[in-house]
py3Dmol code that shows the C-alpha trace and the ligand (Angstrom):
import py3Dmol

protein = """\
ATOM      1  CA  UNK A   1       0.000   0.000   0.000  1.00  0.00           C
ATOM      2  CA  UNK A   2       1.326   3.181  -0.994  1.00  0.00           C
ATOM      3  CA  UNK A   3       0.742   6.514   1.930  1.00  0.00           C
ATOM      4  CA  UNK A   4       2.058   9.975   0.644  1.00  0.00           C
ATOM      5  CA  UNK A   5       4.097  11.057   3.447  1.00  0.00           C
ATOM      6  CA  UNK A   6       3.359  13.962   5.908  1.00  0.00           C
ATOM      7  CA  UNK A   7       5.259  17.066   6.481  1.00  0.00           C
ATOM      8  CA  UNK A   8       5.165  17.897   9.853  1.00  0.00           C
ATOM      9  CA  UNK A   9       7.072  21.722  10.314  1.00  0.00           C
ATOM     10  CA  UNK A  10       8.266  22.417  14.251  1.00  0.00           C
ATOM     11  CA  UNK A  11       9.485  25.771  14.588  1.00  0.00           C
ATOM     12  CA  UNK A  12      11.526  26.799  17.544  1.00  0.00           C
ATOM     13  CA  UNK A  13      11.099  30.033  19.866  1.00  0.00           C
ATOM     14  CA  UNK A  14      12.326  33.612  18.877  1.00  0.00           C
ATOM     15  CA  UNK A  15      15.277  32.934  21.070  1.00  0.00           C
ATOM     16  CA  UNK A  16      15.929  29.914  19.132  1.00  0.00           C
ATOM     17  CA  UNK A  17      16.317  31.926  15.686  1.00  0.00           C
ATOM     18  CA  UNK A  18      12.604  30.894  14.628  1.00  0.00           C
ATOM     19  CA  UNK A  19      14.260  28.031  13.113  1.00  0.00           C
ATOM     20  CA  UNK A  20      12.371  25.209  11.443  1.00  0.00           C
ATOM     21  CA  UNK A  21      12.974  21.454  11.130  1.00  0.00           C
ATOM     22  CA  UNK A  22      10.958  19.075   9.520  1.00  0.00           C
ATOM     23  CA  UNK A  23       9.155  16.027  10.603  1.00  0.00           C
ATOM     24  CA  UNK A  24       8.407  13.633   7.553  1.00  0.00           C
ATOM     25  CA  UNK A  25       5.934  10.637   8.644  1.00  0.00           C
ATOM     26  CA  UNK A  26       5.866   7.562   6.900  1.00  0.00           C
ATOM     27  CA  UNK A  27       4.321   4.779   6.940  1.00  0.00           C
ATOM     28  CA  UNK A  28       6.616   3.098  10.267  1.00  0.00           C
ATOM     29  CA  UNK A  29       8.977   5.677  11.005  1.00  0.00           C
ATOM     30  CA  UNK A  30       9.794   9.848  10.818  1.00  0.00           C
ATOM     31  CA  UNK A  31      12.636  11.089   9.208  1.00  0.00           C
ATOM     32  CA  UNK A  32      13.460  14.513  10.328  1.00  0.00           C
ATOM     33  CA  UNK A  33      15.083  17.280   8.504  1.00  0.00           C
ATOM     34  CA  UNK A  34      17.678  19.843  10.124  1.00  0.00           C
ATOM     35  CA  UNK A  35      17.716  19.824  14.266  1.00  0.00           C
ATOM     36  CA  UNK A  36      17.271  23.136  16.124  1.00  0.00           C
ATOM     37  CA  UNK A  37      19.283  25.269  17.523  1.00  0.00           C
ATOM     38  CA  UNK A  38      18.900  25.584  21.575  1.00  0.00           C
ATOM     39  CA  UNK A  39      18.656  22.972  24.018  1.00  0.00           C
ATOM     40  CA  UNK A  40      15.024  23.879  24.726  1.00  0.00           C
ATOM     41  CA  UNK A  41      13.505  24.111  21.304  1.00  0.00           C
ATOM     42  CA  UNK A  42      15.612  20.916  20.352  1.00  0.00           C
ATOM     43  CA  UNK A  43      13.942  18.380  23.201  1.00  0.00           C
ATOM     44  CA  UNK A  44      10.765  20.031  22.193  1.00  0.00           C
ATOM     45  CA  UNK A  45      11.442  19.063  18.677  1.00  0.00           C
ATOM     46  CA  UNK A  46      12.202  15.449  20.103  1.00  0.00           C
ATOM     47  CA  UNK A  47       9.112  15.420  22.176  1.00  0.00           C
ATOM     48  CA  UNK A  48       7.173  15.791  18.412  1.00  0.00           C
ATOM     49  CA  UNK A  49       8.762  13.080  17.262  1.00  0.00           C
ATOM     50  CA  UNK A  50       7.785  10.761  19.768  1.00  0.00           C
ATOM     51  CA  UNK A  51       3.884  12.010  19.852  1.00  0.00           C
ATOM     52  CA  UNK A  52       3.838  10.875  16.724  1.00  0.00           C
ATOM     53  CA  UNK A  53       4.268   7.320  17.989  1.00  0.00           C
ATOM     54  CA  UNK A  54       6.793   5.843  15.330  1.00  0.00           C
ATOM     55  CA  UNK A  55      10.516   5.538  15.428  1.00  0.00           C
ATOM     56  CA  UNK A  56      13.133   8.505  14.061  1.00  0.00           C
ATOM     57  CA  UNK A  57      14.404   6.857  10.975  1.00  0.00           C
ATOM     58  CA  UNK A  58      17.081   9.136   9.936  1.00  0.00           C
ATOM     59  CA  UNK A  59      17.421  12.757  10.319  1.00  0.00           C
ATOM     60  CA  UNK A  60      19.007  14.553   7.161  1.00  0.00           C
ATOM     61  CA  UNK A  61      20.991  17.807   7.138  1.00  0.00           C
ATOM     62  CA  UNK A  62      20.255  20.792   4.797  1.00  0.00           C
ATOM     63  CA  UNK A  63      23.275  23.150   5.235  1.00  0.00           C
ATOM     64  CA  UNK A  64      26.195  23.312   7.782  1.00  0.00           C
ATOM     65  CA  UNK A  65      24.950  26.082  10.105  1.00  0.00           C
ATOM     66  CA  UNK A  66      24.877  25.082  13.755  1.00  0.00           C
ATOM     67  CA  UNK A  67      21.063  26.713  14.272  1.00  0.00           C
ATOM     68  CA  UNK A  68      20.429  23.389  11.873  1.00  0.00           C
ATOM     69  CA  UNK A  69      22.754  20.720  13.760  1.00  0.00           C
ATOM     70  CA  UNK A  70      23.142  22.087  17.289  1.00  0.00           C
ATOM     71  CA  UNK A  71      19.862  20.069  18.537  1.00  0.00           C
ATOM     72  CA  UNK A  72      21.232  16.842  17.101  1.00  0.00           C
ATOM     73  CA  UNK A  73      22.023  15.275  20.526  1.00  0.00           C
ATOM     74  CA  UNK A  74      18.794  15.669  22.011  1.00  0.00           C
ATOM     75  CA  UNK A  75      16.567  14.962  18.752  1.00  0.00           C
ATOM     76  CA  UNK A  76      18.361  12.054  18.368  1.00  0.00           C
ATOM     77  CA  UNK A  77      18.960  10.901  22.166  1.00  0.00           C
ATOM     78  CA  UNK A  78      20.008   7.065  22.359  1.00  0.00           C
ATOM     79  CA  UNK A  79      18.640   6.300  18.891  1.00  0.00           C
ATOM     80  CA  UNK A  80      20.944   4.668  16.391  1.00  0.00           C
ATOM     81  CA  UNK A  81      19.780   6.631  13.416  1.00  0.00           C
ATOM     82  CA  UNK A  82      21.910   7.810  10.168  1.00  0.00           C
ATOM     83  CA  UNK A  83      22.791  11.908  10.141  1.00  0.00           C
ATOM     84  CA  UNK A  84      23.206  12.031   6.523  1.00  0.00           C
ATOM     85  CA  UNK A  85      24.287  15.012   4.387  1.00  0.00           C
ATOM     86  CA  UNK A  86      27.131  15.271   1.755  1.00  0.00           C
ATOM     87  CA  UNK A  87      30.692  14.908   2.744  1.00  0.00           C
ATOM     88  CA  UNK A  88      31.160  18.766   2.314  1.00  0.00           C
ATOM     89  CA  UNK A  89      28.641  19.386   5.333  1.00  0.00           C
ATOM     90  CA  UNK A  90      30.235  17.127   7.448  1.00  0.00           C
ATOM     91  CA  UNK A  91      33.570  18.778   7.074  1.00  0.00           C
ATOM     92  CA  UNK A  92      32.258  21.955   7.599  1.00  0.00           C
ATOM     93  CA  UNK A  93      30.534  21.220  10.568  1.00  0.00           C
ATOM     94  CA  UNK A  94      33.357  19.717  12.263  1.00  0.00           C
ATOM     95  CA  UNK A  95      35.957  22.131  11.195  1.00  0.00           C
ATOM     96  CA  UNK A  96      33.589  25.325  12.449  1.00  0.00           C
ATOM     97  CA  UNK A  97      32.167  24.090  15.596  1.00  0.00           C
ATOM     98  CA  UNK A  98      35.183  25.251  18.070  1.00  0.00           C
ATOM     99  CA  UNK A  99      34.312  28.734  16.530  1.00  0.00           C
ATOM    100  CA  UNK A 100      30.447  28.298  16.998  1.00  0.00           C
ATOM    101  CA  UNK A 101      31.086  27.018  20.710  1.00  0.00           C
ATOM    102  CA  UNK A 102      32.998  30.698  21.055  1.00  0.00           C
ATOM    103  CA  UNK A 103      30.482  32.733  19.327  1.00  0.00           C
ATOM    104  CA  UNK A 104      27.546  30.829  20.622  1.00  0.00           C
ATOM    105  CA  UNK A 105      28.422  29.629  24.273  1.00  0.00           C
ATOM    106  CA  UNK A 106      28.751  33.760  25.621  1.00  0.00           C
ATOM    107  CA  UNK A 107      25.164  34.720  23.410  1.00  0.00           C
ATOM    108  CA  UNK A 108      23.218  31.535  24.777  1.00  0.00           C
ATOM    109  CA  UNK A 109      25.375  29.735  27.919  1.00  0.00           C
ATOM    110  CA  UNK A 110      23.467  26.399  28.617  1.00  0.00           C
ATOM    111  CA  UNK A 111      20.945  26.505  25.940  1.00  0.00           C
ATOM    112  CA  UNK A 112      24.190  25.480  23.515  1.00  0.00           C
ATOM    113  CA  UNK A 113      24.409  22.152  23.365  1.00  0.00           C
ATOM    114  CA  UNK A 114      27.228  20.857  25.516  1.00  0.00           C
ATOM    115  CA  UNK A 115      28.098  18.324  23.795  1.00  0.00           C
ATOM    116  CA  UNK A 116      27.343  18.550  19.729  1.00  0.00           C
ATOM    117  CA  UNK A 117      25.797  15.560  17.355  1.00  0.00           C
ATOM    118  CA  UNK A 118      27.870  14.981  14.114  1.00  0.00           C
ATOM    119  CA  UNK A 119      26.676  13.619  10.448  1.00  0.00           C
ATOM    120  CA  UNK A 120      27.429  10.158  10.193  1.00  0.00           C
ATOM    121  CA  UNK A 121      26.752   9.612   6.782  1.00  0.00           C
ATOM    122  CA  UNK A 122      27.951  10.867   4.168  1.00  0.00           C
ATOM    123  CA  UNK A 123      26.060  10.644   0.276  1.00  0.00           C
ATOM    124  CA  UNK A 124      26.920  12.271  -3.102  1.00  0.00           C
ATOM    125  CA  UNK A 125      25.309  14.685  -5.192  1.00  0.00           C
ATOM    126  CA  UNK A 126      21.642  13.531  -6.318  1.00  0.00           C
ATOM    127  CA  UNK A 127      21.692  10.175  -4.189  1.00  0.00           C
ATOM    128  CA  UNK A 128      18.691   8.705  -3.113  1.00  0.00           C
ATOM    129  CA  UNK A 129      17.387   7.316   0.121  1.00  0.00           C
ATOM    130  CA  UNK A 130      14.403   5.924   1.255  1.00  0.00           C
ATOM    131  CA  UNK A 131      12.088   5.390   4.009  1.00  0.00           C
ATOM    132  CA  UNK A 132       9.128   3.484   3.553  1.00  0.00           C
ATOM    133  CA  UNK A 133       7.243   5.338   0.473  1.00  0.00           C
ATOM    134  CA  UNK A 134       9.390   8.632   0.883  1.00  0.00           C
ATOM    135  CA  UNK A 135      12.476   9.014  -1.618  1.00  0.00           C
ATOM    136  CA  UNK A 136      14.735  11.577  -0.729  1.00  0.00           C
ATOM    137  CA  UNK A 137      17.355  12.864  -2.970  1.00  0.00           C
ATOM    138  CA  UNK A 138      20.399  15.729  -2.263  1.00  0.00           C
ATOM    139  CA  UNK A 139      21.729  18.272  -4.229  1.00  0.00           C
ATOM    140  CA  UNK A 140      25.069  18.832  -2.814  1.00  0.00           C
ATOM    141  CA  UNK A 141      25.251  22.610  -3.743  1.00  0.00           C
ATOM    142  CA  UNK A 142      28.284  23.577  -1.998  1.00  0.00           C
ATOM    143  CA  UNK A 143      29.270  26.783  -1.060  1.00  0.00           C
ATOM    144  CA  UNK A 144      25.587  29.355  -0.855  1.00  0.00           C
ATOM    145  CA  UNK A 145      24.316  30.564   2.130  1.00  0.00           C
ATOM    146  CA  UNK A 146      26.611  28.721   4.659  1.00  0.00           C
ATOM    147  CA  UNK A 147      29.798  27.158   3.389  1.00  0.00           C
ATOM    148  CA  UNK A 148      28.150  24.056   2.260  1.00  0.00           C
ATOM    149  CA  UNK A 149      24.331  23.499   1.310  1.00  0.00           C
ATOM    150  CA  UNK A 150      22.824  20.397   0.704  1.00  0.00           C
ATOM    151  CA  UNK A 151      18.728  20.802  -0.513  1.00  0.00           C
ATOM    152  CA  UNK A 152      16.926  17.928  -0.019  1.00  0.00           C
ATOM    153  CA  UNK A 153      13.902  16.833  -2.601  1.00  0.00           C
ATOM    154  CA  UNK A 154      10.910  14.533  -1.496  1.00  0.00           C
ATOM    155  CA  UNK A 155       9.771  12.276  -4.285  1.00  0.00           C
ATOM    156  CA  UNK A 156      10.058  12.066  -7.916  1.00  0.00           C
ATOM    157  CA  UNK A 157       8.278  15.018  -9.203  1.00  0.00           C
ATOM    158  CA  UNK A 158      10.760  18.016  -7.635  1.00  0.00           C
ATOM    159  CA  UNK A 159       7.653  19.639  -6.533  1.00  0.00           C
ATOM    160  CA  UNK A 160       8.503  18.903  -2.789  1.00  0.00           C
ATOM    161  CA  UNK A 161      11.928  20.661  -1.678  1.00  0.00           C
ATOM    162  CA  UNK A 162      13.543  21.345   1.880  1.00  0.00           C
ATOM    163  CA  UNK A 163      15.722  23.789   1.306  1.00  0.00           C
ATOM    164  CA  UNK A 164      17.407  24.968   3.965  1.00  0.00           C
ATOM    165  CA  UNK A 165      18.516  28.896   4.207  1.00  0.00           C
ATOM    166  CA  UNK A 166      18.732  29.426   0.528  1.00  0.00           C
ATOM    167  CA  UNK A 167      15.728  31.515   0.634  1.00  0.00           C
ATOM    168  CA  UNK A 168      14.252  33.274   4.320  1.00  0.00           C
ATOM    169  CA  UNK A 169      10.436  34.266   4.270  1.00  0.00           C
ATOM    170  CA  UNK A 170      11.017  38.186   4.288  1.00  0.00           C
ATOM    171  CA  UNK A 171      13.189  37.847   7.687  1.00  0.00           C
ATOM    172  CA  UNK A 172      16.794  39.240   8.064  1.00  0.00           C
ATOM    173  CA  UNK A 173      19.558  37.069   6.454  1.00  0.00           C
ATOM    174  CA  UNK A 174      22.573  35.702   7.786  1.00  0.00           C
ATOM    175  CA  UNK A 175      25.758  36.292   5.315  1.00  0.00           C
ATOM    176  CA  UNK A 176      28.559  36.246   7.322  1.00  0.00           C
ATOM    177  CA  UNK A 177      30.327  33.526   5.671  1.00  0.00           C
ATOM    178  CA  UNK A 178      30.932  35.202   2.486  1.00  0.00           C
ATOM    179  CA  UNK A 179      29.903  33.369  -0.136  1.00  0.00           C
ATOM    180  CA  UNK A 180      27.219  35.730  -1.279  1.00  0.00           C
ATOM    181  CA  UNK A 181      28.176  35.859  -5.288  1.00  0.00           C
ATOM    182  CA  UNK A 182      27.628  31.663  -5.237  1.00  0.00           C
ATOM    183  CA  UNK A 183      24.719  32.409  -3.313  1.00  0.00           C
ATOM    184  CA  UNK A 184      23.317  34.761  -6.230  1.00  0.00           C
ATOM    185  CA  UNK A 185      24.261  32.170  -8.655  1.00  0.00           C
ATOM    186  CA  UNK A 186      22.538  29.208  -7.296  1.00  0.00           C
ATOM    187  CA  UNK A 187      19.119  31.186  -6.559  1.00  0.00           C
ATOM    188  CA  UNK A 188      19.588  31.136 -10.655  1.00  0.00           C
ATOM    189  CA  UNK A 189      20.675  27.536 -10.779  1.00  0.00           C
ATOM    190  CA  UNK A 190      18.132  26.638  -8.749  1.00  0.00           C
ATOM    191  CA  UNK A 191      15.083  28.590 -10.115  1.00  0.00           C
ATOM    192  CA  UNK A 192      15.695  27.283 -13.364  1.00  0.00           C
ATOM    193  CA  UNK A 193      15.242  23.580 -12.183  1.00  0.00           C
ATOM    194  CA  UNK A 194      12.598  24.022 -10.034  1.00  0.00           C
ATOM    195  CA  UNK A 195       9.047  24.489 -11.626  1.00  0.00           C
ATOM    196  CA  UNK A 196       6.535  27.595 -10.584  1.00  0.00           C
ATOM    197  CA  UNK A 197       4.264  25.327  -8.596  1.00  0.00           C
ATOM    198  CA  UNK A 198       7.065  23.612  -6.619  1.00  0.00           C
ATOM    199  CA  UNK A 199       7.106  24.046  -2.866  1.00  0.00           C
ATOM    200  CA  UNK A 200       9.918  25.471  -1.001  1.00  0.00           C
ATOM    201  CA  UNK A 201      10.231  24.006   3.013  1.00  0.00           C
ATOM    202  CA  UNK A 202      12.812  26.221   4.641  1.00  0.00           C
ATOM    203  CA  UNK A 203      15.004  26.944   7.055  1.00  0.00           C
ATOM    204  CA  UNK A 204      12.903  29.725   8.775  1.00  0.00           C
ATOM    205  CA  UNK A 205       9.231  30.500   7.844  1.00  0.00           C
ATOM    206  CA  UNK A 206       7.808  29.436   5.196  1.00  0.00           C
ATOM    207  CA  UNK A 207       6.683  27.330   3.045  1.00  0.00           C
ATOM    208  CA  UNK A 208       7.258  29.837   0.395  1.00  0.00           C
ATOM    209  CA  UNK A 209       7.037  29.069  -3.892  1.00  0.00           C
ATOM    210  CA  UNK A 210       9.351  30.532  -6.845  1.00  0.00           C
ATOM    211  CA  UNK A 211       7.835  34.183  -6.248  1.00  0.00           C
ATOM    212  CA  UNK A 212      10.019  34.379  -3.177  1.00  0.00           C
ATOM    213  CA  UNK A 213      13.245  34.108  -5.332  1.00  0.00           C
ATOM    214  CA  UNK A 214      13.013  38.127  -6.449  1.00  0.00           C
ATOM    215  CA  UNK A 215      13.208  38.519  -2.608  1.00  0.00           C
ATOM    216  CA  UNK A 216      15.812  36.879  -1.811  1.00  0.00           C
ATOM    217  CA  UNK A 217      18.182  38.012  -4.281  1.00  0.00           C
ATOM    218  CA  UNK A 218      16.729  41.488  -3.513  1.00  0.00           C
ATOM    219  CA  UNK A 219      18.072  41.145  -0.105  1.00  0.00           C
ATOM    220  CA  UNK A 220      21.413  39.931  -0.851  1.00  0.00           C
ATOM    221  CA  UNK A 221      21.978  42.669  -3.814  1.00  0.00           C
ATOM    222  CA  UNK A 222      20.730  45.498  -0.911  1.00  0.00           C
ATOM    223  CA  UNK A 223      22.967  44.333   1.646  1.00  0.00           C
ATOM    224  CA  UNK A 224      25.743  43.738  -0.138  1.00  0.00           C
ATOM    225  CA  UNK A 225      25.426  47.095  -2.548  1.00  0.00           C
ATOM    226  CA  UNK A 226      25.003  49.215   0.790  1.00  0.00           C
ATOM    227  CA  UNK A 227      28.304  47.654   1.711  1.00  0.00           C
ATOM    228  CA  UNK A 228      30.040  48.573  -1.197  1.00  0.00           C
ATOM    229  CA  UNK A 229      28.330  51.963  -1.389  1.00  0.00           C
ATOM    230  CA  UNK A 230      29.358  52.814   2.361  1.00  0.00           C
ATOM    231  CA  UNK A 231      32.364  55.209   3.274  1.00  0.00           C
ATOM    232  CA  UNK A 232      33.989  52.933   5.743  1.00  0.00           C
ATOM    233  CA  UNK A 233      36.247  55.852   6.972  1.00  0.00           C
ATOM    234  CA  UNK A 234      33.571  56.010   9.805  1.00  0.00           C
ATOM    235  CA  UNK A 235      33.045  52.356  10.378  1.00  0.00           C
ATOM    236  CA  UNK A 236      29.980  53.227  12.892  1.00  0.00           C
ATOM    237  CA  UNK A 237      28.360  55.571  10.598  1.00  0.00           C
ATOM    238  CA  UNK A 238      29.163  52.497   7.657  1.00  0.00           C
ATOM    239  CA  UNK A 239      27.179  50.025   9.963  1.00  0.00           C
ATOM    240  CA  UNK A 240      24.044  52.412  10.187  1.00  0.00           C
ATOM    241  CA  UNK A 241      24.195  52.960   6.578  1.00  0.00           C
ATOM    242  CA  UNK A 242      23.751  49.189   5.866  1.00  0.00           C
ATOM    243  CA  UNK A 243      21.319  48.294   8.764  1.00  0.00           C
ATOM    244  CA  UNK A 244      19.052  51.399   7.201  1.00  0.00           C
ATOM    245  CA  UNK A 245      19.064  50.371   3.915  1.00  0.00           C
ATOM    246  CA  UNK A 246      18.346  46.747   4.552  1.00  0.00           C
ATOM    247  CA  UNK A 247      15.779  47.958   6.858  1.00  0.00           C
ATOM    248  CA  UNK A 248      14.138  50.259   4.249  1.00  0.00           C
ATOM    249  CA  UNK A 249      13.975  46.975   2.065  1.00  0.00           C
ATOM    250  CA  UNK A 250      12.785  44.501   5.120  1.00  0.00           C
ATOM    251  CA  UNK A 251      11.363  46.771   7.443  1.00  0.00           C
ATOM    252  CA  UNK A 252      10.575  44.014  10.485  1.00  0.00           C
ATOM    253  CA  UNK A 253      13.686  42.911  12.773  1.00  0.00           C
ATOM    254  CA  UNK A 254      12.764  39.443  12.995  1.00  0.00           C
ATOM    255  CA  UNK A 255      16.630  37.754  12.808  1.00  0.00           C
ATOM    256  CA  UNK A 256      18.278  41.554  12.310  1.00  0.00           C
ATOM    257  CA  UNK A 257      21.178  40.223  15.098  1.00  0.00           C
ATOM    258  CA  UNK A 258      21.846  37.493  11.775  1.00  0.00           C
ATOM    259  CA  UNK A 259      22.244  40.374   8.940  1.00  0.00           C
ATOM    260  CA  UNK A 260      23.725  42.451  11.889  1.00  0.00           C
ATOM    261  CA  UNK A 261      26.640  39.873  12.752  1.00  0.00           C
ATOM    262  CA  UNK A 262      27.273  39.749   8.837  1.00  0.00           C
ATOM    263  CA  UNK A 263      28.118  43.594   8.148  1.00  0.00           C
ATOM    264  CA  UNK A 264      31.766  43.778   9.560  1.00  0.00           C
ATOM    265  CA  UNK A 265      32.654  39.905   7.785  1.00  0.00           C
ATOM    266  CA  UNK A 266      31.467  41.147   4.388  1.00  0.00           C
ATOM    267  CA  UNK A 267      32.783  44.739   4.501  1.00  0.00           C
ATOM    268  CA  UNK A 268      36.373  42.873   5.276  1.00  0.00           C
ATOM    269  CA  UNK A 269      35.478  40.288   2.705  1.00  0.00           C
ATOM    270  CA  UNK A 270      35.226  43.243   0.264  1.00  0.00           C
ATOM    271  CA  UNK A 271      38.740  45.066   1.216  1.00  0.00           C
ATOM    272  CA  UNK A 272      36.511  47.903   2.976  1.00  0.00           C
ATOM    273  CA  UNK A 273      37.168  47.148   6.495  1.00  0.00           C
ATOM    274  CA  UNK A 274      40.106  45.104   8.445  1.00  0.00           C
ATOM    275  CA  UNK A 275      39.514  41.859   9.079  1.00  0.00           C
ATOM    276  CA  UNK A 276      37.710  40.955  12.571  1.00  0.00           C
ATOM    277  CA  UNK A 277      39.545  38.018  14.462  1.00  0.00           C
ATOM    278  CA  UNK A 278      38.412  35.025  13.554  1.00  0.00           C
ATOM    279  CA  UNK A 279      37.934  35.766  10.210  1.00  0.00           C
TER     280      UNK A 279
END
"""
ligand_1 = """\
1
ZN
Zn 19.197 28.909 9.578
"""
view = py3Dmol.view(width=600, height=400)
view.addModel(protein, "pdb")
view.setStyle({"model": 0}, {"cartoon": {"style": "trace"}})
view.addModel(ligand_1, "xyz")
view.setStyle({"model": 1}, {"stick": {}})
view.zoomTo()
view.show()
């Protein structure tokens, strides 16, 4: 008997960077996608799981960003489940998190994980794997929003697609890490594939569809083109500059600390500013 899976979205707190993982039920199990970020919001996430009353199958990672894989320890607790993403994530992940532990321990103390859950298992670029009547297949897009992205589709018809941070849902964006020109190219990579009535899970809000592309890259281009545009003689009076002009674009300040932390990388990214420590 054939079941369409369900998508089940859990969306942590404010304080947890209103990030979203993804519960897929199938027919004897639940695979989830991306962990959260805090402590909290990550039992809570593992609490969902087991209300459903079937086993975690797998859990599968859509970028290498720690508000993604810092709840992997308690989502997956004792279970002896796969953490699968491509080969690229996992490196990333392990190379980064002794600078995540310094950024993150002093901004959330105890709700950062202690001790951090790594992928396990590593696939290759449009691999398959299933659960029950739910086919999931990665598209290891390297560098994008964080240094390596990995989209997951759900079935055959590419009408069902997690896609981690390549596109928020009109919140403030995280670009700290640089790579904002392959970011720009894959929103055009990945438009192209993906038809007009395709369905975008991501990484925070959502679900959005192919109108919310224009957005993004209207973000990025603002952000970065303020940055250019600044006179970084007065670094302070730089900063304003950029956090007005993004804010005249996205006037909210849902995740502004994320675009916020990402001025002073980029502006030393471009040459305009010396390069924080760390960097
Ligand atoms: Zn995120």
């Amino acid at each position: 008997m054939s079941e369409t899976p369900l998508i089940h979205r859990h969306t942590s707190s404010p304080e947890g960077a209103l990030v979203n993982a993804y519960l897929v039920e199938t027919h004897s199990g639940v695979v989830a996608i991306d962990s959260m970020l805090t402590v909290t919001d990550s039992r809570a996430l593992r609490r969902s799981v087991e209300a459903l009353g079937k086993p975690l199958l797998a859990v599968l990672l859509t970028h290498s960003h720690p508000d993604h894989y810092g709840g992997l320890t308690e989502l997956v607790g004792s279970d002896d489940v796969p953490i699968i993403a491509p080969q690229g994530v996992h490196d990333v992940i392990r190379r980064d998190d002794p600078i995540k532990e310094q950024i993150l321990r002093p901004m959330f103390g105890d709700e950062w994980a202690a001790r951090r859950t790594f992928p396990d298992t590593a696939v290759q670029d449009g691999e398959r794997v299933t659960f029950d009547d739910a086919a999931f297949t990665v598209i290891d897009l390297g560098p994008s929003e964080s240094p390596h992205d990995s989209p997951w589709l759900l079935g055959d018809d590419e009408r069902t697609v997690f896609l981690g941070d390549q596109i928020y849902d009109h919140t403030h964006c995280y670009l700290a890490d640089g790579f904002h020109t392959r970011w720009l190219a894959n929103i055009e990579t990945l438009r192209r594939r993906f038809a007009d009535d395709a369905i975008f899970h991501i990484g925070h809000g959502g679900p959005v569809d192919a109108r919310a592309w224009d957005w993004q890259r209207g973000y990025i281009e603002t952000f970065v083109g303020t940055i250019e545009r600044a006179d970084w003689s007065d670094p302070g009076r730089a900063r304003e500059a950029v956090i007005e002009a993004v804010k005249t674009y996205l006037p909210g300040d849902d995740l502004q600390f994320l675009m916020e932390l990402s001025i002073d990388p980029v502006a030393a990214q471009l040459g305009l500013l010396e390069a924080p420590p760390n960097a």
